[in-house]
N, C-alpha and C positions, 0 to 999 in steps of 0.2 A: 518857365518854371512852374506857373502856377496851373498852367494846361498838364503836366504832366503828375502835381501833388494832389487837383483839385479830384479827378477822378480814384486816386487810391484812398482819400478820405474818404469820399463816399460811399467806396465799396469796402475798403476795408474794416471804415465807422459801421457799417453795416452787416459785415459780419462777425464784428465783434462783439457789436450789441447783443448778435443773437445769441452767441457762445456765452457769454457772460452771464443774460439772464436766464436759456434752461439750466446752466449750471447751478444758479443761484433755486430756482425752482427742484432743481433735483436732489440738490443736498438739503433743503427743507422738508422736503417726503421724504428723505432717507434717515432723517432724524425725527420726524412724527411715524416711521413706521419702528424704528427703534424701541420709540416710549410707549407705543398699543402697539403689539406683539398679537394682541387676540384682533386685530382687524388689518386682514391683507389689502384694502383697498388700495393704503397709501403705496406699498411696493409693486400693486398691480400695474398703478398710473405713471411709475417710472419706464413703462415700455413706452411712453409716449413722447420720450426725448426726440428722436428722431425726426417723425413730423411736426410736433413744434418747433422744432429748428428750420426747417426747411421751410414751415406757416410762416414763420417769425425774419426768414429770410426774407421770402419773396414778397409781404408786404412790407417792409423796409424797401427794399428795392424799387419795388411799384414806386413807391411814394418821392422816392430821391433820385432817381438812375437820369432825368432831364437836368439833375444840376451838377453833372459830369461834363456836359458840354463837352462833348466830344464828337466831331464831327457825323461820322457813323450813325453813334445814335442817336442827334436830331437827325438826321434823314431818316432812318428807320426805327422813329420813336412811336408809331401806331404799333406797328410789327412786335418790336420787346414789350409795348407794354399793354400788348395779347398776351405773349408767347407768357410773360409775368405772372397776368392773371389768371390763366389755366392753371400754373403752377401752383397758385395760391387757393384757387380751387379744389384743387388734388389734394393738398396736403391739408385743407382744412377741412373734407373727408375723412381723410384715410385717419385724422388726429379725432374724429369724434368717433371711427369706428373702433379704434382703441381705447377708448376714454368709456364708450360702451361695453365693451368685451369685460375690461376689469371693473367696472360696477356690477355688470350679470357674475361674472365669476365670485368677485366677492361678498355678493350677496348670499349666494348657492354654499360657499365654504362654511362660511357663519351659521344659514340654518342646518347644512349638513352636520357640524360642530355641537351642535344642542338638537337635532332631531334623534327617537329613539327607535321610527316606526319607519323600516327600513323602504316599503315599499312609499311610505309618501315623498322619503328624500329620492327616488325614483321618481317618482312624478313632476316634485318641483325643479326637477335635473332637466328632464325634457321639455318642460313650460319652458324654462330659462332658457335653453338652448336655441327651441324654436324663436322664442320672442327676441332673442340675440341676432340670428339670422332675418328676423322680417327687417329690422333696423337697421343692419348691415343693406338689406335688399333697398330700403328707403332711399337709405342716404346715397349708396352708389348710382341710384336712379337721379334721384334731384342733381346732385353733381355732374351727372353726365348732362343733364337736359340743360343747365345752369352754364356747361363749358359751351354747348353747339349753340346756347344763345350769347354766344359774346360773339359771336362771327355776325355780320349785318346780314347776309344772304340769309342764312338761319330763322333771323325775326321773321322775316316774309312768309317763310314756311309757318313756322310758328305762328304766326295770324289765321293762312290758311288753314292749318290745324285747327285750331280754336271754331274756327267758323264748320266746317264738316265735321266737328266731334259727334253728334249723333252719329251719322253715318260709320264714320271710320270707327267707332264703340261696337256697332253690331258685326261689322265683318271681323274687329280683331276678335271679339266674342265670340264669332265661330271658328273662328281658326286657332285662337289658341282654349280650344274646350278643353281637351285633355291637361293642358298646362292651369288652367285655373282650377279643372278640378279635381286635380295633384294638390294645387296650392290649399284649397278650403278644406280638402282631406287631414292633409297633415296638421291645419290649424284646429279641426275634431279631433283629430288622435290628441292633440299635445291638452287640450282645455276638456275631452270629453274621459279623457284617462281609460284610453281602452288599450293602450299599449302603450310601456313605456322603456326609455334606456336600463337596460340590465333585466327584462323580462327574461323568462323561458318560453321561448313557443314551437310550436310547432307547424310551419306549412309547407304543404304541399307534402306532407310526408317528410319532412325533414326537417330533423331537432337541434334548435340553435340558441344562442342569447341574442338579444337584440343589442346591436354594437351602435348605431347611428341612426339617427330620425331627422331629414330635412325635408324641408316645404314640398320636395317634390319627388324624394324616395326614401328605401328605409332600409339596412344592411342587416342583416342576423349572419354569426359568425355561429357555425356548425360545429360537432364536437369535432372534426376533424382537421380544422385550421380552415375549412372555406368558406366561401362570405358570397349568403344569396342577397343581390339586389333588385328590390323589386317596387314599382309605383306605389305609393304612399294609397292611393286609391283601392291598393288590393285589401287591406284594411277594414275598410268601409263599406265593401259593397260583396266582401265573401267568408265565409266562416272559417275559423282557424282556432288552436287551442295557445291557452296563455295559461301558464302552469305557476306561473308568477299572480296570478288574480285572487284579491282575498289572502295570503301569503303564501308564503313560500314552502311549506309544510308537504310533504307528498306522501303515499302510502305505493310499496311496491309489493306484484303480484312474482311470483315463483310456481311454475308448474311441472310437475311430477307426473310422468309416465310409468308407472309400476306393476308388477305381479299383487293378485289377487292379495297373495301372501303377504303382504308388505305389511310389519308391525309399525301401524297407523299413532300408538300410544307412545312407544320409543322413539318416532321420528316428532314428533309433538314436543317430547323432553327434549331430546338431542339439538332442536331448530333455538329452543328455549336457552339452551346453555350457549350456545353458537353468538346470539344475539348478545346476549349478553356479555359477552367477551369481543364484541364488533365498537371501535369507536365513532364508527357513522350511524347507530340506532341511538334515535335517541328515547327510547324508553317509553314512547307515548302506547303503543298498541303494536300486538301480533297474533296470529292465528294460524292453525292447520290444520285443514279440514280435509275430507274427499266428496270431492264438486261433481264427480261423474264416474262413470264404467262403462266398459264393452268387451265384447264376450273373451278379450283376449288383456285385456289393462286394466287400471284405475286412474283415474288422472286427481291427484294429490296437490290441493293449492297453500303454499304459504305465503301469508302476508306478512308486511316490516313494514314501518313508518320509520322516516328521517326525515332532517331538517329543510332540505331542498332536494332539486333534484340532480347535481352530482352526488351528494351523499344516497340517496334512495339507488342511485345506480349501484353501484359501489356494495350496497349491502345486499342487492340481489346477486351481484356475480359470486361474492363473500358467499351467501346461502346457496344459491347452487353450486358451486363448485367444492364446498366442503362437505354438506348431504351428500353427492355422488359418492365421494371417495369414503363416507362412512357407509353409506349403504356396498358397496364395492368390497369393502374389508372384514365387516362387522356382520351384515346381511344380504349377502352375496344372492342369495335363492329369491330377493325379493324383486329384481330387476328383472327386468319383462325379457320372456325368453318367446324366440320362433323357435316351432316346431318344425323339424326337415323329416321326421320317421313318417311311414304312411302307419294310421292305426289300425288296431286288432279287429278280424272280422270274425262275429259273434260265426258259432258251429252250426248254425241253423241254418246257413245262409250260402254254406259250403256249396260247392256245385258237384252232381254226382254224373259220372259222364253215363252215358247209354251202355246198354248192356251189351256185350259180345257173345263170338260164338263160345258152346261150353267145352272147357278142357277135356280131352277127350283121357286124360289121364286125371283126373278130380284133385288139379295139384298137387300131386306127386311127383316127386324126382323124375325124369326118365330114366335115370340111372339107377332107381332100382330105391332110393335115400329118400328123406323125409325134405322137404321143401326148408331151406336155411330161412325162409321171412317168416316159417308157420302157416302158407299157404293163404296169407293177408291178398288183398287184391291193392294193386298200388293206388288206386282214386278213393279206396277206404282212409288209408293213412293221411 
């Protein structure tokens, strides 16, 4: 009887423990996040039930699983209580890399919460995120080196290591160059602020916001739903536009092809009222000038400022597309016209053919009648 109860005490004293006390730790964060409303930490650290459960298993376990006395496992009690300590390994990772996540997270809410200067909660979005992910990079490393030294063959290696670490330093050093210098890139982008989460930029000819920044690439989502992924290094070592630098403020250009004719003062008023009824100008500055000519157009520029750059877009299509269709209705003769007629050629320039032999009748009818053209010569006319 007692080979048969002494193993469900153990294991079951030991799973109850753990259910007992994250429950007891969960409902005290769910009642300290209750009473501070203004700080998510404590609701953050509730996603850490889980591997504390499983932390809180497996070292119970570890600790008691020989006083089951149960055949099996003393014979294969090195074995379980490996297979134990991986577990406990694992889950006392995967519990700090959540215990991390909701400190970065509820730090970033907080200053989000009380920051007013849009692009530094931008900034310290991307610090936090990167410095989330080196941590995250840490710990699964040490974990991982931490499980392959609980194997004894492992140590051995692990000496050897130790002992050729010069060596083996400069070959991984050239072999992984590009991976390290991904890795120090994106540690400049995140601390030098040269690009950050929610920028506008522009590379490669293509106008995107920057959606994601890790250690070792960087995502910018297009206006058209697609998402360029590119080395964190391209950053760092090529020139690119950031429309987000300095803020977010932009001024948009609008350019007119028109006839000479074109009433430059009217479309100055008209662009002025236009704006003014636009909810994406915000008011700062506008102009319309004429920037250029040639021998057949004028090229007509208006400018609009708005607050970023979906609204500056927005107010150039607004402006061009509403100018056309008043110039279209209003001022029809102003829009640049082609020419298909061949033009007039001055009289001077007329061609006279050679003269012929002379009428032997002095253009007179033969018929006896006065000549019906007036006796004109047809290359006169």
């Amino acid at each position: 009887m007692e080979a048969v109860l002494r193993p469900i005490v153990v294991i079951g004293g030991s799973l109850v423990v753990t259910l007992v006390v994250v429950w007891l730790i969960d409902r005290t964060l769910q009642r300290i996040d209750t009473r501070h409303p203004e700080t998510p930490l404590w609701g953050l650290l509730r996603r850490c039930r889980i591997p504390l459960q499983l932390m809180l298993a497996a070292a119970l376990l570890l600790g008691s699983y020989l006083q089951t006395e149960i055949p099996v496992v003393v014979h294969h009690a090195a074995g379980i209580g490996q297979a134990l300590t991986l577990v406990l390994i694992a889950a006392t990772a995967w519990l700090l890399v959540r215990a991390a996540a909701a400190i970065v997270e509820s730090s970033y809410a907080r200053y989000a919460a009380g920051a007013r200067d849009a692009a530094r909660v931008r900034r310290v979005r991307t610090q936090v995120t990167l410095i989330q992910r080196v941590v995250t990079a840490v710990v699964i490393v040490v974990a991982a080196a931490s499980m392959l030294l609980t194997f004894p063959q492992m140590r051995a290696v692990g000496t050897s290591v130790l002992a050729s670490a010069g060596l083996l330093g400069i070959v991984a050093g050239i072999a992984a160059q590009s991976t390290l210098g991904n890795l120090f890139a994106g540690l400049q982008i995140a601390f030098g602020d040269m690009v950050r989460i929610g920028d506008t930029v522009v590379v490669d000819g293509q106008w995107g916001t920057v959606e994601e920044i890790t250690l070792t690439f960087l995502s910018v989502r297009t206006w058209d739903e697609r998402r360029i992924t590119m080395p964190v290094s391209y950053f760092t070592s090529k020139p690119f536009e950031n429309w987000s630098r300095g803020g977010a403020q932009m001024t948009g250009a609008v350019f007119f092809h028109l006839d000479h004719s074109a009433p430059v003062e009217k479309m100055r008023q008209h662009l002025h009222e236009l704006l003014q009824e636009s909810p994406d100008w915000d008011g700062r500055s506008w102009s319309l000038v004429v920037t250029d000519t040639t021998p057949s157009t004028i090229v007509v520029r208006a400018l609009a400022t708005a607050r970023d750059a979906d609204a500056v877009w927005a107010v150039r299509c607004q402006v061009r597309e509403r100018m056309i269709e008043w110039l279209r209705t209003e001022h029809a003769y102003a829009l640049p016209r082609i020419a298909i007629a061949a033009a007039p050629v001055p009289h001077e320039t007329l061609r006279v053919p050679p003269p012929g032999p002379v009428d032997p009748t002095g253009g007179a009818d033969p018929r006896g009648g006065a000549d019906p053209r007036g006796g004109a010569d047809p290359g006169e006319r």
